[in-house]
GUDO-847827 format. One line per 3 residues: their letters; for each residue x, y negated, z negated of N, C-alpha, C. Coordinates in steps of 0.05 Angstrom, whole numbers. Atoms other than C-alpha are relative to their C-alpha. Layout:
% GUDO-847827
A) X,Y,Z,X,Y,Z,X,Y,Z | ...
//
This chain:
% GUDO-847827
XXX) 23,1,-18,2225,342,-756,11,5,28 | -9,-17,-29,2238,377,-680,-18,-35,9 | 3,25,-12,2229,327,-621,-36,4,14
XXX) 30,3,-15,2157,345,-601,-10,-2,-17 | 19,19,27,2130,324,-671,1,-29,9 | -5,35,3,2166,253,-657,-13,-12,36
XXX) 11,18,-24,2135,249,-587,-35,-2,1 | 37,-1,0,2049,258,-611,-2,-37,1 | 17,30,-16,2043,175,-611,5,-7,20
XXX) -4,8,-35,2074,164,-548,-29,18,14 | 23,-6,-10,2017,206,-526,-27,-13,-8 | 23,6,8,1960,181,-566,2,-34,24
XXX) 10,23,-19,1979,108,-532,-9,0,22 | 13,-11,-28,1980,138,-465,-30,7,4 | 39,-4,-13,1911,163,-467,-18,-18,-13
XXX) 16,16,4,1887,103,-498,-3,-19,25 | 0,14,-29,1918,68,-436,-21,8,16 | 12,-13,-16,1887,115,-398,-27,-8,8
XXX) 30,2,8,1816,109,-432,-8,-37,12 | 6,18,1,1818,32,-416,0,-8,20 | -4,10,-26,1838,31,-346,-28,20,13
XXX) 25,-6,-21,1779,80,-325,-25,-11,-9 | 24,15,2,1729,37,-366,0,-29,12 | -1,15,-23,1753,-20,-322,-7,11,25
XXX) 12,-11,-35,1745,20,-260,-31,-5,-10 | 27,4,2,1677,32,-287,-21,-21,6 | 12,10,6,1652,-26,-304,6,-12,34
XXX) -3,19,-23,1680,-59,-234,-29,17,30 | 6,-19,-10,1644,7,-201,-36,-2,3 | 23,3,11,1572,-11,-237,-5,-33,15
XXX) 1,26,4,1574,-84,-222,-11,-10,-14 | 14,13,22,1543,-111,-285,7,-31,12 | 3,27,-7,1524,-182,-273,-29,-11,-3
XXX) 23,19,7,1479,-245,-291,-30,7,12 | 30,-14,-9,1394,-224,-288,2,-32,16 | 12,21,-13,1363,-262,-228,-15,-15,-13
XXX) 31,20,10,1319,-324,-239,-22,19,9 | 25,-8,1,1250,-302,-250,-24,-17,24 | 16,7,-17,1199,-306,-200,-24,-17,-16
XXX) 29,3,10,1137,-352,-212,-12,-27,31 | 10,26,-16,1086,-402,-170,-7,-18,-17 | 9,22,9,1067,-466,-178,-15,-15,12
XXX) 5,23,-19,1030,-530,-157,0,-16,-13 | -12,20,-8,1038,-594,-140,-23,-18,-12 | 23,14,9,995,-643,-183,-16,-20,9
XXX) 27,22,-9,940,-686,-148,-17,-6,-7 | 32,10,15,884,-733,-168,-14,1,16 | 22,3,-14,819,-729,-147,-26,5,-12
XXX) 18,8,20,752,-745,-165,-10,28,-4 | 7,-27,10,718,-693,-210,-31,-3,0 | 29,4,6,647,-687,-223,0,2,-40
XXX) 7,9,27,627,-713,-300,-16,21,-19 | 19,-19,24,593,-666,-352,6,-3,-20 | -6,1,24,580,-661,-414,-17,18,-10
XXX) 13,-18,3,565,-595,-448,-1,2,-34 | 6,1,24,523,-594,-519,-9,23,-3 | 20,-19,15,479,-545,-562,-26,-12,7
XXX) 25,4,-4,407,-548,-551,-17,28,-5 | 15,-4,5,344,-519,-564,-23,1,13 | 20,1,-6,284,-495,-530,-24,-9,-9
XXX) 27,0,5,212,-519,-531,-12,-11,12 | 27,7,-15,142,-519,-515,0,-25,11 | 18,25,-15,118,-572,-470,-21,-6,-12
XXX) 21,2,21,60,-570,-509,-9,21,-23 | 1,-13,19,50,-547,-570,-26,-6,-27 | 22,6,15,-22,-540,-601,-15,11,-14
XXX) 13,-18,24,-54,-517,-665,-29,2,8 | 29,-11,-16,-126,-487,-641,-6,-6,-29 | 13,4,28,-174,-511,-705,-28,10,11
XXX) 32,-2,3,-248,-508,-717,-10,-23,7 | 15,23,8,-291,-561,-709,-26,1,-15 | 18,-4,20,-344,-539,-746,-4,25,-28
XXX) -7,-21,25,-357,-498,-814,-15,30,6 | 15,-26,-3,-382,-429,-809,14,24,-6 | -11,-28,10,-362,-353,-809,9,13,34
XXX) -10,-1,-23,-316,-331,-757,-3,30,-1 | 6,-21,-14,-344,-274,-721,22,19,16 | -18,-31,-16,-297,-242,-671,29,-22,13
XXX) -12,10,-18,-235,-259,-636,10,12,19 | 1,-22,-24,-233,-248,-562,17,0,22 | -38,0,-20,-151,-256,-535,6,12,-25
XXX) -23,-22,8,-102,-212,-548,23,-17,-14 | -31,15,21,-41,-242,-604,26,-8,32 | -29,1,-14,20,-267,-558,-9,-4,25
XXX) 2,-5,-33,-20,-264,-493,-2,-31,7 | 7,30,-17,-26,-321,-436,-33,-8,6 | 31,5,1,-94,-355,-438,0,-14,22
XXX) 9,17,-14,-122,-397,-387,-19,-28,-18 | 12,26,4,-147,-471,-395,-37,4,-3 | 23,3,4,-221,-463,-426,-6,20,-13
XXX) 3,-37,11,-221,-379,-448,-8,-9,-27 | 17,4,22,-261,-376,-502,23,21,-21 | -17,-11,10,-217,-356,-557,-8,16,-34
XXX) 7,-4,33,-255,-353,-625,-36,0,1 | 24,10,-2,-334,-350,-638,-7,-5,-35 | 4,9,33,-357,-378,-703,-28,11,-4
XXX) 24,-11,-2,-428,-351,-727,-19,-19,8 | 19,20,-6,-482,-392,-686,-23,-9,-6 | 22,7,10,-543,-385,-718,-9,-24,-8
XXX) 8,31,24,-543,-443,-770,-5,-20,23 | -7,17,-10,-526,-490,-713,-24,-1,32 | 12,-4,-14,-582,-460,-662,-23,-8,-12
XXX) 33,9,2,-639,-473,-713,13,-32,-10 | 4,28,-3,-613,-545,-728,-6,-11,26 | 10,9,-24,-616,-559,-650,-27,7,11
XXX) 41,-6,-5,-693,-527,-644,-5,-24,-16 | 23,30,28,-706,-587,-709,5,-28,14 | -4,34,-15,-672,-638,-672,-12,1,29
XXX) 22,-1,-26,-713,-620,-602,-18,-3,-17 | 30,4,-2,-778,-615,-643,2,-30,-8 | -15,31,7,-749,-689,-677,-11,-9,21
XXX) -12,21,-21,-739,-721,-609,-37,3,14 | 23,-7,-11,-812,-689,-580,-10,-22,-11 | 20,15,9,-850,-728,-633,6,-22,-1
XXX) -3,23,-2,-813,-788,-627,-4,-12,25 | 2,3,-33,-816,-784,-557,-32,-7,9 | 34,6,1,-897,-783,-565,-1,-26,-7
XXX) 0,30,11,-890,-838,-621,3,-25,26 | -12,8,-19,-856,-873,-562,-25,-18,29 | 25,9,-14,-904,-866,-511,-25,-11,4
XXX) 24,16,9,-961,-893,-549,10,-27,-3 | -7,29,-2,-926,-959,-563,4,-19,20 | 1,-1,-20,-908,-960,-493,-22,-15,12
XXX) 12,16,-15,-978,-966,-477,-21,-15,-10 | 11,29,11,-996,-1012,-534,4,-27,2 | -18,29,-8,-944,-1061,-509,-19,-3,31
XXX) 9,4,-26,-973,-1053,-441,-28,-8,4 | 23,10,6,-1048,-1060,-458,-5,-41,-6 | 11,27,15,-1037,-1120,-502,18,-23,14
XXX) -22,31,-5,-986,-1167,-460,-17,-10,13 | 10,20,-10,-1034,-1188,-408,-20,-7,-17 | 15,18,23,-1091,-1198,-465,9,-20,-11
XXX) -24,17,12,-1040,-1239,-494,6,-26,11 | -3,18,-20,-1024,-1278,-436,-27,-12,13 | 26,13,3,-1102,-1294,-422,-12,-4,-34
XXX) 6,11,22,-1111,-1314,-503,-19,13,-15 | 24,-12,4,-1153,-1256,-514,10,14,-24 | -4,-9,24,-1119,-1237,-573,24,-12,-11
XXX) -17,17,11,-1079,-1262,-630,35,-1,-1 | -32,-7,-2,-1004,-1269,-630,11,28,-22 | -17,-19,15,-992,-1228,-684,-1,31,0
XXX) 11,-16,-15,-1032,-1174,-658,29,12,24 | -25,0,-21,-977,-1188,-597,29,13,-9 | -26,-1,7,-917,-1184,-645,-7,25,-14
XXX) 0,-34,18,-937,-1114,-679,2,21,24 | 1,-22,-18,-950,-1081,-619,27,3,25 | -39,4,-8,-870,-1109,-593,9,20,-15
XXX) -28,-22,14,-839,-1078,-654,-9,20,1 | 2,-30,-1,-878,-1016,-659,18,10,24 | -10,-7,-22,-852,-1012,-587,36,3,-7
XXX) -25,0,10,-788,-1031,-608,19,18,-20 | -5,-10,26,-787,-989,-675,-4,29,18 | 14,-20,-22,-812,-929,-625,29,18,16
XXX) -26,-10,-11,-749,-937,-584,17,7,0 | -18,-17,13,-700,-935,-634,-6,29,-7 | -2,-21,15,-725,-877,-665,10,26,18
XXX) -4,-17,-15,-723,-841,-596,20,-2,6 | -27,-9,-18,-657,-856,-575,23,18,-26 | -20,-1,26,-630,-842,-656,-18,35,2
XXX) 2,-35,-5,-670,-764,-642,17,14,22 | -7,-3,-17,-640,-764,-580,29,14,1 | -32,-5,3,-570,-768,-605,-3,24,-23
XXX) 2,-19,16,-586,-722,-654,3,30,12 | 6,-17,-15,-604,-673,-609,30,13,10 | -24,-2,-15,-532,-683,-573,22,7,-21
XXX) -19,-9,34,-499,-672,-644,-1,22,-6 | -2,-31,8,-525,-607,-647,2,21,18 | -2,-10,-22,-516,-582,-578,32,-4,-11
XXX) -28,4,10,-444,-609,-594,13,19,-10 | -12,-19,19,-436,-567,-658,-1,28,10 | -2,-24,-7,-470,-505,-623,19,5,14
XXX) -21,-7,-20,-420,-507,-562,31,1,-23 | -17,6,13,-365,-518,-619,6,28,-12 | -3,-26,15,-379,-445,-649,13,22,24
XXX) -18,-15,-15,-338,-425,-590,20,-14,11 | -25,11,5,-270,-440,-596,20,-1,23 | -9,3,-23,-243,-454,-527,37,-2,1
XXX) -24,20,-11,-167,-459,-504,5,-29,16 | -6,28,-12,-143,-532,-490,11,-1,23 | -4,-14,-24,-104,-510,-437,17,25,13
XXX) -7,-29,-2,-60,-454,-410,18,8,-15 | -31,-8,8,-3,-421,-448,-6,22,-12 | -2,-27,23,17,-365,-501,-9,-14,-22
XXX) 18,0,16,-24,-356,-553,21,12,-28 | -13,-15,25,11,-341,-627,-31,20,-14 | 1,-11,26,-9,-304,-689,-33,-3,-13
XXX) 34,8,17,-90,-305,-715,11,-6,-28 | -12,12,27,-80,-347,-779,-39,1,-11 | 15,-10,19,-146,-327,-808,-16,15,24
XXX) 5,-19,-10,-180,-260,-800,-29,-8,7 | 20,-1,-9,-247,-245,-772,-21,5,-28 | 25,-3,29,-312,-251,-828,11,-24,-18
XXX) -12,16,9,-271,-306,-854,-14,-33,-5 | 13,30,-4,-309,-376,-884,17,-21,10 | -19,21,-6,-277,-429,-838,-19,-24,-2
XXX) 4,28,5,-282,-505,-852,17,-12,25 | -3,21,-28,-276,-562,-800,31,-18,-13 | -20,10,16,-224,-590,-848,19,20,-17
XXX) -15,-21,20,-166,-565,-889,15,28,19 | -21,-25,-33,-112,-508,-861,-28,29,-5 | 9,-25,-15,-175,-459,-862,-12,1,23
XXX) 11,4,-32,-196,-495,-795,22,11,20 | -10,-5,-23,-132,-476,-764,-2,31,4 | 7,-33,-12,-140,-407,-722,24,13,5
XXX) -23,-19,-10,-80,-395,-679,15,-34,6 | -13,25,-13,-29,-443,-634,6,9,31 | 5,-8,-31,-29,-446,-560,34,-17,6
XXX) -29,6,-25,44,-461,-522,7,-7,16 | -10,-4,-26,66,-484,-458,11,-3,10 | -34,-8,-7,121,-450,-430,7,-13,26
XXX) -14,11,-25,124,-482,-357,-13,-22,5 | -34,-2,-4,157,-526,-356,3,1,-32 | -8,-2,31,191,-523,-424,19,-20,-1
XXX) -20,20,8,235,-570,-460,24,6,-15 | -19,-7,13,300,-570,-488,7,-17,-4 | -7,30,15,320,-618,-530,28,12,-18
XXX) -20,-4,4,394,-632,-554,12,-34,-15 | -15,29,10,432,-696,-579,31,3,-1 | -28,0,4,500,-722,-571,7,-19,-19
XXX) -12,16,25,547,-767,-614,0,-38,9 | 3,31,-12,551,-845,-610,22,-4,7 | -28,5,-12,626,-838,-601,-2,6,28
XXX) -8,-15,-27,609,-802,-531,-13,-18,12 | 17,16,-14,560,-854,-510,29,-28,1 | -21,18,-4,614,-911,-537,18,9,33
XXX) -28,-13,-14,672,-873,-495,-2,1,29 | 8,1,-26,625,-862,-436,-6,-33,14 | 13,21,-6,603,-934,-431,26,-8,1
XXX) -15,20,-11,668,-960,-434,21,6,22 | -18,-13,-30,701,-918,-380,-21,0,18 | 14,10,-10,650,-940,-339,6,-30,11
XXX) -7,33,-1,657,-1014,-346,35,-3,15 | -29,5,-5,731,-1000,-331,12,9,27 | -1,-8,-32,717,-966,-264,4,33,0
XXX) -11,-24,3,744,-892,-290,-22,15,11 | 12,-27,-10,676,-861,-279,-33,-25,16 | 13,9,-26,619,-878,-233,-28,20,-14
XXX) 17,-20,1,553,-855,-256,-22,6,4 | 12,-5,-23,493,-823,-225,-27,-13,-12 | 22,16,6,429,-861,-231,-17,9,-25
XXX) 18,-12,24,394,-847,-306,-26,18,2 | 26,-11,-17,332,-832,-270,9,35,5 | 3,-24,-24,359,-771,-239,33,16,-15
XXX) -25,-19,4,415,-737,-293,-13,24,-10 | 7,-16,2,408,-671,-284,9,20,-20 | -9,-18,18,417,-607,-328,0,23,-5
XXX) -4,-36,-2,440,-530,-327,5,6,-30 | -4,-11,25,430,-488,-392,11,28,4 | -12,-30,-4,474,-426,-410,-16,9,-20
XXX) 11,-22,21,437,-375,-444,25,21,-18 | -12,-9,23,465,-335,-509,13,30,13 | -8,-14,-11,484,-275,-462,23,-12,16
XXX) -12,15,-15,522,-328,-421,-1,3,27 | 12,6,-24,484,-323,-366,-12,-26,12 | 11,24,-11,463,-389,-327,-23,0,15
XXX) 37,3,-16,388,-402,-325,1,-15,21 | 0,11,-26,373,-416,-253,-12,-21,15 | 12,31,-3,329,-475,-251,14,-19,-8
XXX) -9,17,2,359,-538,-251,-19,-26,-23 | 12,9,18,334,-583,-305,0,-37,4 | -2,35,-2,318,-666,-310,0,-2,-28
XXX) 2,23,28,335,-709,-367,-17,-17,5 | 19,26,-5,269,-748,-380,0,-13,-26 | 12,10,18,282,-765,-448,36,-11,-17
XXX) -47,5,20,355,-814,-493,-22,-17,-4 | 17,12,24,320,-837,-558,15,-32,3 | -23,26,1,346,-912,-567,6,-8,-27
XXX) -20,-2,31,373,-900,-636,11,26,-12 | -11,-28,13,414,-865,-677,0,13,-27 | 9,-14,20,396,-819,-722,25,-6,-28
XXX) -13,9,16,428,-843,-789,18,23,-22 | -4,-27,10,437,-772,-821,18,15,13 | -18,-5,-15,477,-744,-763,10,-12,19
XXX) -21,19,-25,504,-797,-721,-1,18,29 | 3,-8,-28,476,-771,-659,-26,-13,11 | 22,7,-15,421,-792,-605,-14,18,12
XXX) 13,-12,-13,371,-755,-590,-8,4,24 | 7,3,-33,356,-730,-515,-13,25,-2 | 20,-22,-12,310,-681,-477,1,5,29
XXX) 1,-8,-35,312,-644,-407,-26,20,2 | 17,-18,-2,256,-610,-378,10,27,23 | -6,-29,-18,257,-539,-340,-25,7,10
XXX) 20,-22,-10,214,-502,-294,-2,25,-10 | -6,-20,11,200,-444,-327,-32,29,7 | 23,-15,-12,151,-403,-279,-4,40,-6
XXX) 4,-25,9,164,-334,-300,6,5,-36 | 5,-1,32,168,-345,-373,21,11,-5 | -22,-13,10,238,-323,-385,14,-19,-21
XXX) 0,17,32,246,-383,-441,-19,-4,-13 | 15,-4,29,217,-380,-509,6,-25,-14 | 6,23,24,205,-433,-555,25,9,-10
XXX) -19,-16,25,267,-430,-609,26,13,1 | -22,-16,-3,321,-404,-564,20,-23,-1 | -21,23,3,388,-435,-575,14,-1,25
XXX) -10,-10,-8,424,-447,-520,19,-28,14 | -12,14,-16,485,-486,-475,-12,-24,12 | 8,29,-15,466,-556,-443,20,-10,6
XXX) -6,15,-14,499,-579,-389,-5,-23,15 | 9,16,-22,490,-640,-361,13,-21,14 | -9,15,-19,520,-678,-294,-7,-30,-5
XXX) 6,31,13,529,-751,-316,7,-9,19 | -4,10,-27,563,-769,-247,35,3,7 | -27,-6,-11,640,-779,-223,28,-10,-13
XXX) -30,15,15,707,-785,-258,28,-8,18 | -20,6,-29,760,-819,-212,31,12,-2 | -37,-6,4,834,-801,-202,2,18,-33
XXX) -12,-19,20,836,-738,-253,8,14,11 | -19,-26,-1,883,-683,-256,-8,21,-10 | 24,-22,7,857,-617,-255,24,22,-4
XXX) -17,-32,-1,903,-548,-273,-17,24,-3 | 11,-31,11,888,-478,-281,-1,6,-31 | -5,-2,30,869,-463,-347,22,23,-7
XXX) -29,-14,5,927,-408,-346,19,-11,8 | -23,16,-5,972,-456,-333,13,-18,-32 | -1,7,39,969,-480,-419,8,12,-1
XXX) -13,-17,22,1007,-449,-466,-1,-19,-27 | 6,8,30,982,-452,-540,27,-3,-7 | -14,2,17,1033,-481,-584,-2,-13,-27
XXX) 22,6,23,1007,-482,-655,-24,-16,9 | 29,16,-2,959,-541,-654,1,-19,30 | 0,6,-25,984,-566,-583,-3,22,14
XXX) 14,-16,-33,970,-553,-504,27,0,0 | -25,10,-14,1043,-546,-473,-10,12,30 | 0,-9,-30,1050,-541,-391,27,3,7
XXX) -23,-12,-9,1112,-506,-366,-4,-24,30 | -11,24,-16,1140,-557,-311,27,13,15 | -32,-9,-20,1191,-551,-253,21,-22,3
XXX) -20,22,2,1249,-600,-263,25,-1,15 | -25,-5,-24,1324,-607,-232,2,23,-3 | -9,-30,-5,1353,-546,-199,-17,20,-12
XXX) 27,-17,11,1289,-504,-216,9,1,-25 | -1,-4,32,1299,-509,-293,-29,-2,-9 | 29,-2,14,1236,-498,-339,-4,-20,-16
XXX) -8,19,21,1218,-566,-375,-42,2,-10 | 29,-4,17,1158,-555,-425,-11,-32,-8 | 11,22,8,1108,-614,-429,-30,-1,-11
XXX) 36,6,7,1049,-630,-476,-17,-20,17 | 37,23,-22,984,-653,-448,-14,-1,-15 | 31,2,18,922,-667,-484,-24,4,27
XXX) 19,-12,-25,867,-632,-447,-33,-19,-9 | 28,-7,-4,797,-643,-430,-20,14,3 | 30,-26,6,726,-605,-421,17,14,28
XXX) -7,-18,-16,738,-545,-375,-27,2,22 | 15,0,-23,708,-534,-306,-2,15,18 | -3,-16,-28,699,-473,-260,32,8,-10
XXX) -25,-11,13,761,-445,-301,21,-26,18 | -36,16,1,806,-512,-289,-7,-16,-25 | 9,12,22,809,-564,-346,14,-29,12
XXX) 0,21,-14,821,-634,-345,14,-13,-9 | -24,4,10,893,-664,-362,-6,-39,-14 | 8,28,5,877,-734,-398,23,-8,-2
XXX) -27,14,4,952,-746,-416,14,20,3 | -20,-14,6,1016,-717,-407,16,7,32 | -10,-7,-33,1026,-704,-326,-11,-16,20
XXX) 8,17,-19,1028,-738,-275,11,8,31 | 0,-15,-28,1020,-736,-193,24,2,6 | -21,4,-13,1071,-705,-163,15,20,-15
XXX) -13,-21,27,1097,-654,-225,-6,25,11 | -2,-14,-1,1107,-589,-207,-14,19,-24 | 4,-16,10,1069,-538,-250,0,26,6
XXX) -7,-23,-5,1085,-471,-262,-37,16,-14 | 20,-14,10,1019,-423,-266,-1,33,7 | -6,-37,7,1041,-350,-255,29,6,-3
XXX) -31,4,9,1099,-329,-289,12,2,-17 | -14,11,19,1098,-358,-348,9,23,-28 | -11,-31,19,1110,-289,-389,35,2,8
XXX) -30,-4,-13,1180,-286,-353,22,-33,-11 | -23,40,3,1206,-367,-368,-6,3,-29 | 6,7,16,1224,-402,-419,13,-28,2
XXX) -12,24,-8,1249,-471,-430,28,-8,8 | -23,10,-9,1308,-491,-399,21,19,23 | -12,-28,-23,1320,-420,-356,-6,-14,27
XXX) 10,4,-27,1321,-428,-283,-17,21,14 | 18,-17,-7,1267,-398,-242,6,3,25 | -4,-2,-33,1257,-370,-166,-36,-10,3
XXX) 31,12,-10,1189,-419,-148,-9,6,26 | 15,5,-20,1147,-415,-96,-31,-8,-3 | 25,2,4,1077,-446,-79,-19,10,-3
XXX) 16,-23,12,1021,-417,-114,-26,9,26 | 23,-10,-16,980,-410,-48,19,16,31 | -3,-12,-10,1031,-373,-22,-1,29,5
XXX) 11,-30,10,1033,-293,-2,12,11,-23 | -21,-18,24,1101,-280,-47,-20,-12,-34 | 16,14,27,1061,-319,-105,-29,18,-3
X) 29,-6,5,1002,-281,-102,4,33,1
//
């Protein structure tokens, strides 16, 4: 073997040297080095009183709600509102056939005429015979016939009388009046139809009324317990019964704009669902609630003292817990469960787990994780925002 065969590894080392000293340069050249802490804000946890709610399911309805019947038997002629429309208090809504009920009120006027004669004659047999009576010019019994005729005379006229008013009654009855204002449903029997004063062929239609309307809801007896005894204990403060008010969200999740009163907390509990029945009323002047709609119930029960409020992006789901990312020594990330409360104007309401004075982290938290160090600043600053 010649001497430039026996010198190829001395070369191969050399340019391994080589290769290792300019990926040192390199690397000194690049400066590779540790990622900065991650930017995020935070705040500073403070109590302060909250305002109290409590938001259920509920249900619209009528203020009044009334099945329009018959009161007398006959044959229903015409009907003279429109299905669905708003009636006024008295609108004649139905006419029943009047005839029958026009010639009994001619029988009971000619009735009342001849008793009314009868009447008059006794009148002035009683009047003839009392002073005869009283000078001895005739016999008592004479006296006592011409009393009761009088007497017998009177009844009969006041018993035509009423008669009379019984059939004036039934005639005004063959027109089927609204009770008072609202929407009108569905004609529940047609026109030519034999209706009875009794039985479902008296009922016609049903009248509604939408303003104000009611919404009725119920809560649980645990919430009443829970409320009553954080109460007694000073935690909450609450606003006079008289006067708890109540905002409904509609199924679009829009917030109907009238403010609502609770006039109605059953004083038992329903045995079937362990809840108490309640009721709020609403103004409802342009008719934008319907009987039947389902919808949100809010209602302001009064003040909860010394709670802690966060941003609801300030949670982080962890399976079936809340956790809150936390600022601890030397900005390190320290993850703490809370158990939350009802939410409010997008904050929620920390029942356990933090306390005043804790640092929370609420933008950010995509970048942290537990135990990394962060670069904080206050969340109402500019770099934070």
């Amino acid at each position: 073997m010649n001497q430039g065969t026996r010198s190829l590894p001395n070369i191969f080392r050399l340019s391994a040297l080589t290769t290792l000293v300019l990926l040192s340069a390199c690397g000194k050249e690049t400066g590779l080095t540790a990622p900065s802490p991650a930017p995020v804000s935070f705040i500073e946890i403070k109590a302060s009183d909250v305002a109290l709610t409590k938001e259920m399911v509920g249900e619209t309805a009528g203020y009044r709600d009334v099945e329009v019947r018959s009161r007398v038997n006959g044959i229903l002629l015409k009907r003279t509102y429109v299905e669905g429309a708003q009636v006024a208090a008295g609108q004649v809504l139905f006419e029943i056939d009047p005839e029958p009920y026009k010639a009994t009120l001619d029988q009971a006027k000619g009735q009342l005429l001849q008793e009314a004669s009868k009447l008059e004659k006794a009148r002035a047999d009683r009047d003839r015979i009392t002073p005869l009576f009283k000078e001895n010019a005739v016999s008592r019994k004479d006296y006592d016939d011409a009393m009761s005729a009088y007497t017998s005379a009177l009844a009969s006229n006041q018993t035509a009388q009423a008669s009379v008013k019984q059939a004036e009654l039934n005639l005004g009855y063959t027109k089927v009046t609204a009770p008072f204002s609202g929407t009108t449903s569905k004609l529940v029997q047609s026109e030519g139809s034999l209706i009875s004063a009794t039985g479902d062929s008296g009922r016609l239609t049903t009248i509604s009324q939408l303003d104000p309307l009611y919404v009725n809801f119920s809560y649980s007896e645990q919430d009443k317990q829970a409320l009553e005894t954080a109460t007694r204990s000073g935690q909450v403060t609450l606003n006079d019964s008289k006067h708890f008010t109540a905002q409904i969200k509609l199924a679009d999740g829009s917030i109907y704009p009238q403010t609502g009163l609770i006039n109605f907390s059953d004083n038992r509990v329903d045995p079937k669902t362990g809840t108490i029945r309640a009721r709020a009323i609403f103004k409802n002047p342009k008719g934008d609630l319907l009987p039947g709609q389902f919808v949100r119930v809010t209602v302001a029960l009064g003040k909860r003292k010394n709670t802690i409020l966060i941003p609801e992006r300030a949670v982080v789901q962890s399976q079936a817990d809340h956790i809150v990312m936390t600022l601890g020594a030397d900005n390190k990330v320290v993850p703490v469960p809370v158990k939350l409360g009802s939410v409010t104007d997008g904050k929620v309401i920390v029942e356990s787990g933090l306390k005043v004075g804790q640092k929370v982290i609420v933008d950010g938290l995509m970048k942290v994780r537990p135990g990394a160090v962060v670069n904080p600043s206050p969340a109402s600053s500019p770099a934070a925002q």
